[in-house]
NUPA-387708 format. One record per residue: residue in one letter; x, y negated, z negated of N, C-alpha, C, CB in turn. Coordinates in steps of 0.2 Angstrom, whole numbers, padded with zeros to 4 digits, always signed. Each point is the difference from the previous one (the first is absolute). Glycine has a CB too. Layout:
aXYZXYZXYZXYZ ...
This chain:
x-0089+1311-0831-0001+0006+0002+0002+0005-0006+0002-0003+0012 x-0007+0006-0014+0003+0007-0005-0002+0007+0007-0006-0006-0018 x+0013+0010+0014+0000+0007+0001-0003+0004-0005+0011-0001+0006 x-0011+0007-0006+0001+0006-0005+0006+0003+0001-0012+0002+0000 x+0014+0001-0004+0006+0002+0000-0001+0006-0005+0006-0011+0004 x-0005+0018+0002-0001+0007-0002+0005+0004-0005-0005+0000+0012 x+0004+0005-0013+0005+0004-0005+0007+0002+0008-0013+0008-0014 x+0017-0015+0016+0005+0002+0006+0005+0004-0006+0000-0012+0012 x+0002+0009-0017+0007+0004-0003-0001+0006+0000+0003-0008-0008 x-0009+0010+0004+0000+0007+0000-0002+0006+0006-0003-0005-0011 x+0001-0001+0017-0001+0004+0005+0007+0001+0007-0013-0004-0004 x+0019-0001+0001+0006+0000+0001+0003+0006-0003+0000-0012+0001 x-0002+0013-0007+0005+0002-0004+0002+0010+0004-0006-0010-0013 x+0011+0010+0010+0002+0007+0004+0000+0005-0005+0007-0006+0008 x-0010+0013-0007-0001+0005-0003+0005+0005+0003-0013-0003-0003 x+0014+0009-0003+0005+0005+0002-0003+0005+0002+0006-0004-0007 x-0004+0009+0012-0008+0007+0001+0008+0002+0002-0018-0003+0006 x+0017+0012-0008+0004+0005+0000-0004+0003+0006+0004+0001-0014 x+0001+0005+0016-0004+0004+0005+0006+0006+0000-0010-0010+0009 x+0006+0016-0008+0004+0006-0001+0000+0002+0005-0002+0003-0009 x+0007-0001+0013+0003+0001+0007-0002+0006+0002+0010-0007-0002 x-0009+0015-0005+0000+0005+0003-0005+0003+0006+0006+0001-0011 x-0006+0004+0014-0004+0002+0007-0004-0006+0002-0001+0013-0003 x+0002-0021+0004-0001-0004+0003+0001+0000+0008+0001-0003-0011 x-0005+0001+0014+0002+0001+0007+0003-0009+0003-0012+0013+0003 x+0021-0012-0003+0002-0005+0002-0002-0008+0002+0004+0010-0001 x-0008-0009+0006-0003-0005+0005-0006-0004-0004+0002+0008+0012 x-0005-0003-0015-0006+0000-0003+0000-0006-0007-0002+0014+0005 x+0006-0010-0009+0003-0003-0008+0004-0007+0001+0001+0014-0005 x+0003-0015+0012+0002-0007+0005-0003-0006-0001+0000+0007+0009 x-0002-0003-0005-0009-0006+0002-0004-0003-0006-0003+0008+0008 x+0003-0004-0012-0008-0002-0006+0008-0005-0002-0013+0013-0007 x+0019-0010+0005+0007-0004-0005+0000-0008+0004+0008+0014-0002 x-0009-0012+0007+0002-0008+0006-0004-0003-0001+0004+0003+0010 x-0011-0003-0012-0008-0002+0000-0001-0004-0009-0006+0013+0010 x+0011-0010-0014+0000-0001-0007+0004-0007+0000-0001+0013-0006 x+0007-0010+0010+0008-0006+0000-0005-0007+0001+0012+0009+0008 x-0016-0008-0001-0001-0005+0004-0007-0004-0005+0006+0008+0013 x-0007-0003-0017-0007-0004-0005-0006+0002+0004+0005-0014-0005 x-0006+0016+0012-0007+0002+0002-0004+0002-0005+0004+0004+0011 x-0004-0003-0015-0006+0003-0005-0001-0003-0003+0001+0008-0001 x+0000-0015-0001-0002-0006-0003-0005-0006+0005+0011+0003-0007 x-0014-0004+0003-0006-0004+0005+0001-0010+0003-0009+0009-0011 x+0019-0008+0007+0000-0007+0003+0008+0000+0002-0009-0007-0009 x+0009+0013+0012+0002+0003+0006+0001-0005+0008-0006+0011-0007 x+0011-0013+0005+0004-0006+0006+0006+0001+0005-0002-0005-0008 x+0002+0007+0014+0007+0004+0002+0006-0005-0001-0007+0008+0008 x+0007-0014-0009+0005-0004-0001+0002-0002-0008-0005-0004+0011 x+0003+0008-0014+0000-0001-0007+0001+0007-0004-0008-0012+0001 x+0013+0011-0006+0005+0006-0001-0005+0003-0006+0015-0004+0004 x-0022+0008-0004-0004+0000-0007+0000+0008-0002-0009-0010+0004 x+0014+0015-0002+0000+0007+0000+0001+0001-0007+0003+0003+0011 x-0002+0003-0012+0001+0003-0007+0006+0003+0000-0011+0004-0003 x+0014-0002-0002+0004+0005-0002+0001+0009+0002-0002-0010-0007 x+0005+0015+0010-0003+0006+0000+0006+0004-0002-0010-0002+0008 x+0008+0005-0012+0006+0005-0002-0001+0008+0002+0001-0007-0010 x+0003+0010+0013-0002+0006+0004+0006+0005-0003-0006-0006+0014 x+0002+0011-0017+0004+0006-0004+0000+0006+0005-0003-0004-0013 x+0008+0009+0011+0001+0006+0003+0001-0001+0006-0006+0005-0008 x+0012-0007+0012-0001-0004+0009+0003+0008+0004+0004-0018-0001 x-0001+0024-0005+0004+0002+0004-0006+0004+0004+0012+0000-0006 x-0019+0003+0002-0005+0005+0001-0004-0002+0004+0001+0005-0009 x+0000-0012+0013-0003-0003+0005+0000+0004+0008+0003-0010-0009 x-0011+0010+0011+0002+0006+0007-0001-0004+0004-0002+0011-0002 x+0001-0006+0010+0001-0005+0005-0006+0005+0004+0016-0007+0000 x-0016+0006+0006-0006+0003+0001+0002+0003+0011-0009-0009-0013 x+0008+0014+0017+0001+0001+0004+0007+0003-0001-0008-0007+0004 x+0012+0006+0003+0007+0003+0000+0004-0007-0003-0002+0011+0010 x+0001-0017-0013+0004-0004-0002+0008+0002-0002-0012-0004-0002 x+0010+0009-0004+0003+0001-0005+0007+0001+0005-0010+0005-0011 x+0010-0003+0018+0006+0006+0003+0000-0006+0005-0003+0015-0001 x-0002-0021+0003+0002-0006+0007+0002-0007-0004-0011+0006+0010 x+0008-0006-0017+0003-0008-0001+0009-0002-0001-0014+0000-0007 x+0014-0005+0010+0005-0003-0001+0000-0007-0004+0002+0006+0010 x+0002-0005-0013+0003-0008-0004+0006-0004+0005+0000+0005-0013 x-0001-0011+0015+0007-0001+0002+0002-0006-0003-0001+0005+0010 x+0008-0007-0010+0001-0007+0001+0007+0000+0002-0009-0005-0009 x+0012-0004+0010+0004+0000+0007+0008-0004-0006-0013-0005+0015 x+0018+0008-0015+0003-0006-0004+0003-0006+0004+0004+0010-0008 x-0007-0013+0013+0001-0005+0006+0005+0003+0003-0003-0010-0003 x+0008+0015+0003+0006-0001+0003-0001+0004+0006+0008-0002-0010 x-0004+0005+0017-0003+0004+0004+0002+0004-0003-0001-0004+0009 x-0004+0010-0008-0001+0007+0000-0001+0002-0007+0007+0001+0010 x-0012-0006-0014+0000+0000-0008-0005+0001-0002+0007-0008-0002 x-0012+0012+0007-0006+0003+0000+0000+0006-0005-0003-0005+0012 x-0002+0003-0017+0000+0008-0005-0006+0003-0001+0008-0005-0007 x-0008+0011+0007-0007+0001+0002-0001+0006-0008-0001-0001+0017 x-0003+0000-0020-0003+0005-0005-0005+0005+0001+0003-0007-0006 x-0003+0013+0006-0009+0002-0002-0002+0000-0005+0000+0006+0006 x-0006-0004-0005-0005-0001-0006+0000+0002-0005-0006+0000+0007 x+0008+0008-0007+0002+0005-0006+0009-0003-0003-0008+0013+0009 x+0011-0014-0006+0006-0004-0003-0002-0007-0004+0007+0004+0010 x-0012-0008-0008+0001-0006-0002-0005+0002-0006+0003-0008+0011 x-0010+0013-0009-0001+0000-0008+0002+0006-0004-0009-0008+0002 x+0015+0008-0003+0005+0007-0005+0005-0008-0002+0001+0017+0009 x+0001-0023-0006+0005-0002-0001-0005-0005-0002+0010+0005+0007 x-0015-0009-0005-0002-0007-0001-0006+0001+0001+0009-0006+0003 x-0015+0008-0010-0005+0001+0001-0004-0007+0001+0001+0013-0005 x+0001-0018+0002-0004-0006-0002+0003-0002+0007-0002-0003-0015 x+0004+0002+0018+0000-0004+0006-0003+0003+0007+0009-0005-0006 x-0011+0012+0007-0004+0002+0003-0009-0004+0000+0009+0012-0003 x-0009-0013-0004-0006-0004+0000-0001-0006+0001-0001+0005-0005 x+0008-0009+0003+0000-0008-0001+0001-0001+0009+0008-0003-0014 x-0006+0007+0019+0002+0000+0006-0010+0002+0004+0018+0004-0003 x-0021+0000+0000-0006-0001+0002-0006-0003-0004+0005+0008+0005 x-0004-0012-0009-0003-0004-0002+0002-0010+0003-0001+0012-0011 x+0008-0011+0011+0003-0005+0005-0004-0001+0008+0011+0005-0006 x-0011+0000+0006-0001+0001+0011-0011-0004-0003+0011+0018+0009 x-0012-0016-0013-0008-0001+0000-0002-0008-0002-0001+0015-0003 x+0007-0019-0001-0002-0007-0001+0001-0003+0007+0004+0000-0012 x-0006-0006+0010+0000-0006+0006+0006-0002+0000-0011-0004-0002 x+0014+0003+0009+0009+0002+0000+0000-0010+0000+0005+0016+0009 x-0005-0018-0013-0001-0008-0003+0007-0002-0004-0016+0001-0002 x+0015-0006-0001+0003-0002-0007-0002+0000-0007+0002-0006+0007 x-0007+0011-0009-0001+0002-0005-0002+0006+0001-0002-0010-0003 x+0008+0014+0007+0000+0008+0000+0004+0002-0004-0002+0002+0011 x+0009-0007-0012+0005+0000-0006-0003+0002-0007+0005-0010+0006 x-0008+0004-0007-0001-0001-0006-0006+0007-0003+0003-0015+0002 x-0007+0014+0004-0005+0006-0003+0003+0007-0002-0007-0006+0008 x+0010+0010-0003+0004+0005-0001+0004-0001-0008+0001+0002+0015 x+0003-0006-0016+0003-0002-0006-0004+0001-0007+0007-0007+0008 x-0014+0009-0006-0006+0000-0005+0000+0008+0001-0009-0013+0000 x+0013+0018+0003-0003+0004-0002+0005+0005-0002-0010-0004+0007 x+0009+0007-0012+0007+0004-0004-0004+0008+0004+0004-0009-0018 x+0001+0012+0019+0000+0009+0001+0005+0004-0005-0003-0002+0012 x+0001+0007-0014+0005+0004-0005-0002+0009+0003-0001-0012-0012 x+0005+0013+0012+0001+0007+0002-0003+0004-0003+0008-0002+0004 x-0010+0002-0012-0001+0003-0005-0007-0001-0003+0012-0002-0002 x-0013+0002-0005-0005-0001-0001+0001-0005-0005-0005+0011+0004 x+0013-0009-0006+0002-0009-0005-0001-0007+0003+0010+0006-0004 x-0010-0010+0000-0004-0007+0005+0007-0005-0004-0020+0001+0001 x+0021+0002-0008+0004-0005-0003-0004-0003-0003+0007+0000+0006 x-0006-0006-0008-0003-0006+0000-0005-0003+0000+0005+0002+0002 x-0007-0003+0005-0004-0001+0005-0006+0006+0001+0010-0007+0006 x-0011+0010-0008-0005+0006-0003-0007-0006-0006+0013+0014+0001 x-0008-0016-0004-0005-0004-0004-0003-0004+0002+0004+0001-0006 x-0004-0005+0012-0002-0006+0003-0008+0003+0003+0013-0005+0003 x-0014+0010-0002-0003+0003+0006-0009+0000-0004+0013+0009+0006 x-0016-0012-0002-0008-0001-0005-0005+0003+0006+0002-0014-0009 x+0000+0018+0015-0005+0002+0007+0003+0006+0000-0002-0012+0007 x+0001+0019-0007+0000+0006+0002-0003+0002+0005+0003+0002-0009 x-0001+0001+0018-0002+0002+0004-0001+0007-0001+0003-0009+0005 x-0011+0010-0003+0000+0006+0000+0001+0002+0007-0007+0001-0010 x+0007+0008+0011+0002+0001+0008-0006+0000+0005+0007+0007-0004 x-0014-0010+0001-0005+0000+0004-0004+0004+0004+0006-0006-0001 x-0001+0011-0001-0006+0009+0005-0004+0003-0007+0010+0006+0012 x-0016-0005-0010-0005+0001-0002+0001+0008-0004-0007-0009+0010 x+0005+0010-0017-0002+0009+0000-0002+0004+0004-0003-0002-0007 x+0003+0007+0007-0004+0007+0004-0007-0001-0003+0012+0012+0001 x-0013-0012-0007-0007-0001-0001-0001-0008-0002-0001+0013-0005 x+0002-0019+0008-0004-0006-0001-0007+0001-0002+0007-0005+0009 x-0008+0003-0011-0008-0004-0002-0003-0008+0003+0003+0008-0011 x-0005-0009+0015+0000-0008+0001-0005-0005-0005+0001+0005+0013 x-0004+0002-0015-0008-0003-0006+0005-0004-0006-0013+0013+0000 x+0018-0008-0002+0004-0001-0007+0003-0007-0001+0004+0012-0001 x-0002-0017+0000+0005-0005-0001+0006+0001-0001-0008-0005-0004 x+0012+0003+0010+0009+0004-0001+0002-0006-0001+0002+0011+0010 x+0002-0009-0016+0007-0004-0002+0005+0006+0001-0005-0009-0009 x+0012+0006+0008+0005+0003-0001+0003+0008-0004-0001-0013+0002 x-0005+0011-0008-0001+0004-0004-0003+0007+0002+0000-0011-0006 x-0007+0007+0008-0004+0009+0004+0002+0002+0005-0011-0002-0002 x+0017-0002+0006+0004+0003+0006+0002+0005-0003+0003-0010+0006 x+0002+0011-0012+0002+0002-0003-0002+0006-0002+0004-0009-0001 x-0010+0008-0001-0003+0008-0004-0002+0001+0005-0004+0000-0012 x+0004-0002+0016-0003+0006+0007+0004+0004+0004-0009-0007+0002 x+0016+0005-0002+0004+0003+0002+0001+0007-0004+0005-0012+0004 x-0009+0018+0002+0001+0006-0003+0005+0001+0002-0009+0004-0001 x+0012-0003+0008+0004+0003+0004+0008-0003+0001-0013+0002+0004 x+0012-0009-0005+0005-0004+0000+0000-0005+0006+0005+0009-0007 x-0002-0013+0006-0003-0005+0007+0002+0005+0006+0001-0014-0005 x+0000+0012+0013-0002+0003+0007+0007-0001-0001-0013-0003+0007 x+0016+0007-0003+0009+0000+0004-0002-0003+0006+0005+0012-0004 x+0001-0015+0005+0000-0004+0006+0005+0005+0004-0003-0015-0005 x+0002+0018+0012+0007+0003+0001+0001-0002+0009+0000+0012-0010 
């Protein structure tokens, strides 16, 4: 019996993608982050098999939230002992801990398995716009995905003519 045997290394292999947090709507910027971790965007996409990328998420403090969140969300966690219940809000936890506002809703949106560990451990947050390091790794830039005030659909959009068409500046999310 012969196989073929496909370009798997390079379809294993794991890429670095950046994404810029500012006026992101939390749940939203989550989700696509959970979807990269987990490899869904790869075509040999396995849910038993750890094939995700890398994602580096800058600027986590200018990350928003949407409804009355910002004034109802709670953080908790329990130190086991009685009465060791600690509750945080939302505006506290990101003035004090902006990257884990994210890692904690990027958390909730993996598959709660054995390779929720490791996945999350692929993904770096930085409050800033400094990456360090790990800024060089990065070969995948997310753009924000909403469209100009003047789109064109005839033109061929890249990144680029996204760019020159921004008269106004992109949309405010409030």
């Amino acid at each position: 019996m012969s196989q073929a045997v496909g370009n798997t290394a390079l379809a294993y292999a794991r890429v670095w993608h950046h994404v810029d947090a500012s006026d992101r709507v939390l749940g939203k910027l989550a989700e696509r982050i959970a979807l990269v971790l987990m490899g869904k965007h790869k075509p040999i996409y396995d849910p038993g098999v750890d094939c995700g990328d890398y994602v580096i998420v800058t600027n986590s403090r200018k990350i928003k939230v949407t409804g009355r969140k910002e004034e109802q969300l709670l953080y908790r966690k329990h130190s086991m002992y009685p009465g060791g219940l600690k509750e945080t809000p939302y505006k506290d936890m990101k003035d004090r801990k902006p990257d884990e506002v994210i890692r904690h809703a990027v958390s909730g949106m993996l598959p709660k398995n054995k390779l929720r560990d490791r996945r999350l451990e692929r993904l770096r947050i930085f409050p800033g716009i400094h990456t360090g390091v790990q800024g060089a790794n990065v070969l995948k830039s997310w753009d924000d995905g909403s469209l100009p005030p003047d789109y064109n659909p005839s033109r061929i959009t890249t990144s680029e003519t996204l760019k020159e068409n921004w008269k106004t500046g992109p949309p405010k999310f409030s």
